[in-house]
VEXVO-629737 format. One line per field, with one value per atom (N, C-alpha, C): atom name; x, y, z. Coordinates in steps of 0.02 Angstrom, whole numbers. Each point is the difference from the previous one (the first is absolute). Example, Ala and Ser with C-alpha at 12.3 -4.5 7.8 and 13.67 -1.06 7.14 Angstrom:
site <- [N,CA,C,N,CA,C]
east <- [660,-45,45,-18,42,-39]
north <- [-284,59,60,53,59,55]
up <- [390,0,0,-36,3,37]
This chain:
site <- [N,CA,C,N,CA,C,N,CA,C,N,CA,C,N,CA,C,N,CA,C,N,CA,C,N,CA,C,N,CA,C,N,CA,C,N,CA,C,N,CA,C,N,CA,C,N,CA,C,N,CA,C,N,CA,C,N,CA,C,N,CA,C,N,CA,C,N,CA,C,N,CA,C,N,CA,C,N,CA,C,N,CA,C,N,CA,C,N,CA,C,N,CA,C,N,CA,C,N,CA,C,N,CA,C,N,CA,C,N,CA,C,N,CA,C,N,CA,C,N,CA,C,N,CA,C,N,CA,C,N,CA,C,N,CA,C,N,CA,C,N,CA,C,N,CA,C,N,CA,C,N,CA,C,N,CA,C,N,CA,C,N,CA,C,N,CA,C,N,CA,C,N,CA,C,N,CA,C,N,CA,C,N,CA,C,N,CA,C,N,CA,C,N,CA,C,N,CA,C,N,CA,C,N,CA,C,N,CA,C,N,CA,C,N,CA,C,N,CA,C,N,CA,C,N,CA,C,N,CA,C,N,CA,C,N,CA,C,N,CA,C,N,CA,C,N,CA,C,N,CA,C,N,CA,C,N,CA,C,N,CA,C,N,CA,C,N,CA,C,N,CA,C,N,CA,C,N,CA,C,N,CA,C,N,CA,C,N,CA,C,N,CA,C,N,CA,C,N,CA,C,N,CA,C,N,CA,C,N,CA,C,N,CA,C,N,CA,C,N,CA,C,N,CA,C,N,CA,C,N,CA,C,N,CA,C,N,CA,C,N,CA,C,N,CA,C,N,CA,C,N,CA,C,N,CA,C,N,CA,C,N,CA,C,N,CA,C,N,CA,C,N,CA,C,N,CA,C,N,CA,C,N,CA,C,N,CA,C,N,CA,C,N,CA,C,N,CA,C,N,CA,C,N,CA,C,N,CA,C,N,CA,C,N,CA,C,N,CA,C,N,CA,C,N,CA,C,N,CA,C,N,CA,C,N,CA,C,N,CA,C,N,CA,C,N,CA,C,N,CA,C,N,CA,C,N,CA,C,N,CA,C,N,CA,C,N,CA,C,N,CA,C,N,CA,C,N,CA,C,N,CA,C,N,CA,C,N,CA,C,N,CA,C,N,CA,C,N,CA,C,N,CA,C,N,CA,C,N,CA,C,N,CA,C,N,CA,C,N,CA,C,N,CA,C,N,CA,C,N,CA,C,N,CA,C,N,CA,C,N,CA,C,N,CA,C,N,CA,C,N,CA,C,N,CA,C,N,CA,C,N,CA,C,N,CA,C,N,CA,C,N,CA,C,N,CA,C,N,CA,C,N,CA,C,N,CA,C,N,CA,C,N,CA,C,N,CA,C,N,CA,C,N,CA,C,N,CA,C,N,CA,C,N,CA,C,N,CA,C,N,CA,C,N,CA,C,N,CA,C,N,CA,C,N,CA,C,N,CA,C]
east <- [42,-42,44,-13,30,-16,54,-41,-48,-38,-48,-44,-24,-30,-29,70,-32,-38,18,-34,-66,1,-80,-39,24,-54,9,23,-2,-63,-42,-55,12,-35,-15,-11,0,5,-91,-54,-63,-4,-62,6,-71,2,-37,-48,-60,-77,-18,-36,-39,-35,-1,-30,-99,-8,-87,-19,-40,-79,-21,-2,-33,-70,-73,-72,5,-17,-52,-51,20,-34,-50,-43,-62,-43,21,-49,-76,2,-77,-16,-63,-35,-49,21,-50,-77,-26,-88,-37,48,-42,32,65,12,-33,-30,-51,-57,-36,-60,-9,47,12,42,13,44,-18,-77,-3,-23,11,-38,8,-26,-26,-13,31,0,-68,-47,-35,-10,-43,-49,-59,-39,-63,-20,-16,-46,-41,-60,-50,-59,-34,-23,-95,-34,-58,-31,-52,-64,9,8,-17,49,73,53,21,-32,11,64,38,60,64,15,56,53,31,106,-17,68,33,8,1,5,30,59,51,-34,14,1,51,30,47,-48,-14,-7,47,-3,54,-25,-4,-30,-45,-2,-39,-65,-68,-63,-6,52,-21,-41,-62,-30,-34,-17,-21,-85,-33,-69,-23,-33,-39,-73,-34,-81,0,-75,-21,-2,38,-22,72,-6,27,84,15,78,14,-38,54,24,77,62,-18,-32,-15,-68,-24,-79,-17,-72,-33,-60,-19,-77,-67,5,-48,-39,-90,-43,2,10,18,55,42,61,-20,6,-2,37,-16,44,71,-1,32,33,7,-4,29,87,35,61,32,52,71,55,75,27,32,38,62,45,75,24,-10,15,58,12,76,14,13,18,58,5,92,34,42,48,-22,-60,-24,-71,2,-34,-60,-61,-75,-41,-24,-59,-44,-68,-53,-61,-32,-78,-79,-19,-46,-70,-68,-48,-43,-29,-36,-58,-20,-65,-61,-56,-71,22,1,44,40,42,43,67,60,56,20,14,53,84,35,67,12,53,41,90,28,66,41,54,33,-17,2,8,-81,-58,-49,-35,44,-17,27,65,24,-32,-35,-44,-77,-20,-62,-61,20,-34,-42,-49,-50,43,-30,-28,2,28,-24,-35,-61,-35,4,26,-10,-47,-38,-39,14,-51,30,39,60,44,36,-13,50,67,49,71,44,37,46,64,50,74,23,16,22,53,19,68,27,61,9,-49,-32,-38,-59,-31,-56,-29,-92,-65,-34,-61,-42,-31,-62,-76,-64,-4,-30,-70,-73,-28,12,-1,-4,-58,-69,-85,-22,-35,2,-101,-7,-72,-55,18,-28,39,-54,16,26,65,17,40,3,37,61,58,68,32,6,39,51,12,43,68,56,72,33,60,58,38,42,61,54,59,48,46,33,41,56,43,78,64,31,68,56,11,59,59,27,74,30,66,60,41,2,43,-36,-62,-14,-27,19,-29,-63,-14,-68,-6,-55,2,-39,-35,-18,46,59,47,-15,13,20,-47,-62,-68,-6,7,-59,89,-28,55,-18,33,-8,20,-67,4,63,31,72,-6,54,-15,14]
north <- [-59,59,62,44,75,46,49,64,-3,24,12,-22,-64,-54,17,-10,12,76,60,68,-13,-41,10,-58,-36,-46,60,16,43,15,20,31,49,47,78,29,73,28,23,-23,33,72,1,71,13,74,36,22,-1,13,49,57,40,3,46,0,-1,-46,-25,50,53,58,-37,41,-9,21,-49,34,42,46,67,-27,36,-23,33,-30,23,-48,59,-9,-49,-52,-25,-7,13,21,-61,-18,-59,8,-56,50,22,-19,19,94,19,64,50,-35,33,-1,-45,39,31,22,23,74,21,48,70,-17,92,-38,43,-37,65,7,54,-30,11,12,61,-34,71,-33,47,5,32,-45,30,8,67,12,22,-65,-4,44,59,20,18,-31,7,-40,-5,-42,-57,-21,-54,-45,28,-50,-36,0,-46,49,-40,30,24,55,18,-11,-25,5,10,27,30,-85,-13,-60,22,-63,-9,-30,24,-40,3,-45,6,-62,48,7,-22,-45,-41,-9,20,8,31,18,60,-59,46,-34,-32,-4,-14,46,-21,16,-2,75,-25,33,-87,38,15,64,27,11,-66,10,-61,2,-62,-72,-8,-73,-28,-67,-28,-20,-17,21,63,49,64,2,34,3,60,45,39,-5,-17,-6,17,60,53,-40,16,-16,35,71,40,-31,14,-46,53,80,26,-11,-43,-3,-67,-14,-76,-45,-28,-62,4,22,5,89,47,81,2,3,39,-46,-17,-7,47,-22,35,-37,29,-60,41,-40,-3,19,59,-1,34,-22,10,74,44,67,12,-13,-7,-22,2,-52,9,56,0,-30,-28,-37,71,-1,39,-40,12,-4,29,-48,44,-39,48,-30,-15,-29,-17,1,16,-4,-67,-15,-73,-2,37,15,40,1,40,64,-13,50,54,-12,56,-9,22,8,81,26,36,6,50,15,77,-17,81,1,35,1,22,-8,23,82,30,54,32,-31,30,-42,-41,-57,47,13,62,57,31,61,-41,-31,-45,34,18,-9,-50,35,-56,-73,-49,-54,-3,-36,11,-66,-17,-71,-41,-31,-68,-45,-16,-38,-41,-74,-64,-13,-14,8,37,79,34,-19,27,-9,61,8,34,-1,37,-23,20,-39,18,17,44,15,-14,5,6,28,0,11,37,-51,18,-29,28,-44,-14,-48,-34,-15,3,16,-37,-52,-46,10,-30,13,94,28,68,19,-25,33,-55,48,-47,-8,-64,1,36,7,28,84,39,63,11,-2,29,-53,-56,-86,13,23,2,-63,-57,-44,-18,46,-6,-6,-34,-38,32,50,18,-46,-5,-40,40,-1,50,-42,30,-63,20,-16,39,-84,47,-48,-11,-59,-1,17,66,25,-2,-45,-19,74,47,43,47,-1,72,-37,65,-16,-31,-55,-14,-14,15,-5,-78,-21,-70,-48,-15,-50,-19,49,-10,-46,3,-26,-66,-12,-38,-64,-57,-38,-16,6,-10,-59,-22,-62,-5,-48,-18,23,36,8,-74]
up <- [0,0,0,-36,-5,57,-11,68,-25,-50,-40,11,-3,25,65,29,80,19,-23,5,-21,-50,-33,39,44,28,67,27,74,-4,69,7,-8,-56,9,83,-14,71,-3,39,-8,9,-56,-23,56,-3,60,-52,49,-44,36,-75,37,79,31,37,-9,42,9,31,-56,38,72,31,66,-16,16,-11,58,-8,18,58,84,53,16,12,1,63,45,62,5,26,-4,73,-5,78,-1,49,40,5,-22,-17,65,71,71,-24,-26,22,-64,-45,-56,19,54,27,57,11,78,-21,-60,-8,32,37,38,68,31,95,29,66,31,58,59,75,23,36,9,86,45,57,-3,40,-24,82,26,57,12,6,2,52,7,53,-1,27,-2,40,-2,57,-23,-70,-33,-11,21,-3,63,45,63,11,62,17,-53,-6,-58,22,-23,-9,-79,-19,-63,-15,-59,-41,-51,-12,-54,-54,-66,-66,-54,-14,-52,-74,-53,-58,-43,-56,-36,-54,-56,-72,4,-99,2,-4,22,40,55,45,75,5,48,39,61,49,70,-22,-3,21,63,14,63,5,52,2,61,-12,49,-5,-65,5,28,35,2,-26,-57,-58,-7,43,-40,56,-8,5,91,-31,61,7,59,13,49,-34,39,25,47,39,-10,-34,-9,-67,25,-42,-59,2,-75,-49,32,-48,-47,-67,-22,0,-24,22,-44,-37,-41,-13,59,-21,-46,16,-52,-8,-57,8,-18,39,-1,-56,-39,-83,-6,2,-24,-60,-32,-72,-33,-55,-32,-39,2,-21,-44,-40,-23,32,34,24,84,23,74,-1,80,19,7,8,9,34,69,25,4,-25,-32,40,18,24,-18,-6,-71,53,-19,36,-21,37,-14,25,49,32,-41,61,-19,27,61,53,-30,-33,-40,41,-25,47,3,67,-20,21,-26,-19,-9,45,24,-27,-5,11,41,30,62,32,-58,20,12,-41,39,53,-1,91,47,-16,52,35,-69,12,22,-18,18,-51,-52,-76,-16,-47,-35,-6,-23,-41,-44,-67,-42,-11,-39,-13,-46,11,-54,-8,-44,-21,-27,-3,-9,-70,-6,-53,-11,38,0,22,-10,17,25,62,6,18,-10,16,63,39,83,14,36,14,81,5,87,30,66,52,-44,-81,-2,52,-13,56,-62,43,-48,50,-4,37,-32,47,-27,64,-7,-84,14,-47,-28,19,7,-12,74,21,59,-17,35,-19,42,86,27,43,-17,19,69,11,64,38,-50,28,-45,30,-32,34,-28,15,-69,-31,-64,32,-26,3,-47,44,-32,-31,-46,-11,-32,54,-36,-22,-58,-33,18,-2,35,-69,-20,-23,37,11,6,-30,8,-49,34,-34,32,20,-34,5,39,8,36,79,33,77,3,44,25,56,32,64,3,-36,-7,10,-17,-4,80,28,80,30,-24,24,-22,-43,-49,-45,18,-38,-76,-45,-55,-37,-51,-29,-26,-22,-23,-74,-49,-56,-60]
C-alpha cells in the first residue's frame, strides 16, 4: 500500500453543520390560569334588621362571572331574613375590563335595589334605583340597599351592604379584623 493509499482510506475530519433555528417560545398557560385570569378580594358589611348578627365577611372572587348571590333563599352566598327582600335580590358579578377585574351589581328583585358610591355614602346622599336587570359598577366602600321600596309605610328594615376591596397596597383597617380567604 502507498502513502496514498493510506491518506485516502483515513477518516475525514467531521464537518460542522449549520447551526439548528431554535422555535420561537411561546408561553402556554394552564387552562386553571385562563379562567381565573381576573379575581378580586372584597368584604362585605352587612348592616340591617334583616341580616341577623353582622361581622364583615370575606370573599375572594376567581374568574370572570363569579358570583355572590344576596336574598332569602337558602344557596345564596349572603342571606337576609327580611320578607321584602327575594329570594333571589341582587347579585355581585366578577367581571373582566381589559386587563381589570369590575365588580358589578345586577338587580334580580320586585323590590328594586339600591346603590350609592363612597363618596355620597359619606355625605349620606340619595339612592340611586335599580330595577330588575339593571346593572351597576361598584367601587371601594360602595353601598347597596336592599330591598330599595319598602312595602309598608314607616317599616324600614332595609340592609346596608358596603363593599370594601381588599388592596394590597393601600391601608386598611379591615386586615386587622377579619382573616382572609387564602388566594
Amino acid at each position: 500500500m502507498s502513502a496514498d493509499d493510506i491518506q485516502a482510506a483515513a477518516p475525514t475530519q467531521p464537518r460542522e453543520c449549520p447551526p439548528v433555528p431554535q422555535p420561537a417560545v411561546v408561553p402556554v398557560l394552564h387552562p386553571a390560569v385562563v379562567a381565573h385570569d381576573v379575581e378580586l378580594q372584597i368584604i362585605l358589611d352587612v348592616t340591617g334588621p334583616s341580616s341577623g348578627p353582622s361581622r364583615p365577611r370575606p370573599f375572594h372572587l376567581k374568574g370572570e362571572g363569579a358570583a355572590i348571590v344576596i336574598g332569602r333563599n337558602v344557596d345564596c352566598l349572603v342571606k337576609l331574613l327580611d320578607s321584602g327582600i327575594s329570594g333571589n335580590h341582587c347579585v355581585l358579578r366578577l367581571k373582566k375590563k381589559g386587563r381589570d377585574a369590575v365588580l358589578c351589581v345586577q338587580d334580580t328583585s320586585r323590590n328594586f335595589t339600591g346603590v350609592r358610591n363612597a363618596r355620597a355614602a359619606a355625605a349620606n346622599r340619595e339612592w340611586k334605583e335599580l330595577e330588575n336587570g339593571d346593572e351597576e359598577v361598584l367601587h371601594h366602600r360602595s353601598q347597596v340597599l336592599v330591598p330599595f321600596r319598602q312595602k309598608a309605610k314607616g317599616d324600614d328594615s332595609r340592609t346596608t351592604i358596603t363593599v370594601l376591596f381588599v388592596l394590597p397596597d393601600a391601608y386598611d383597617p379591615w386586615k386587622d379584623h377579619i382573616k382572609l380567604p387564602p388566594r
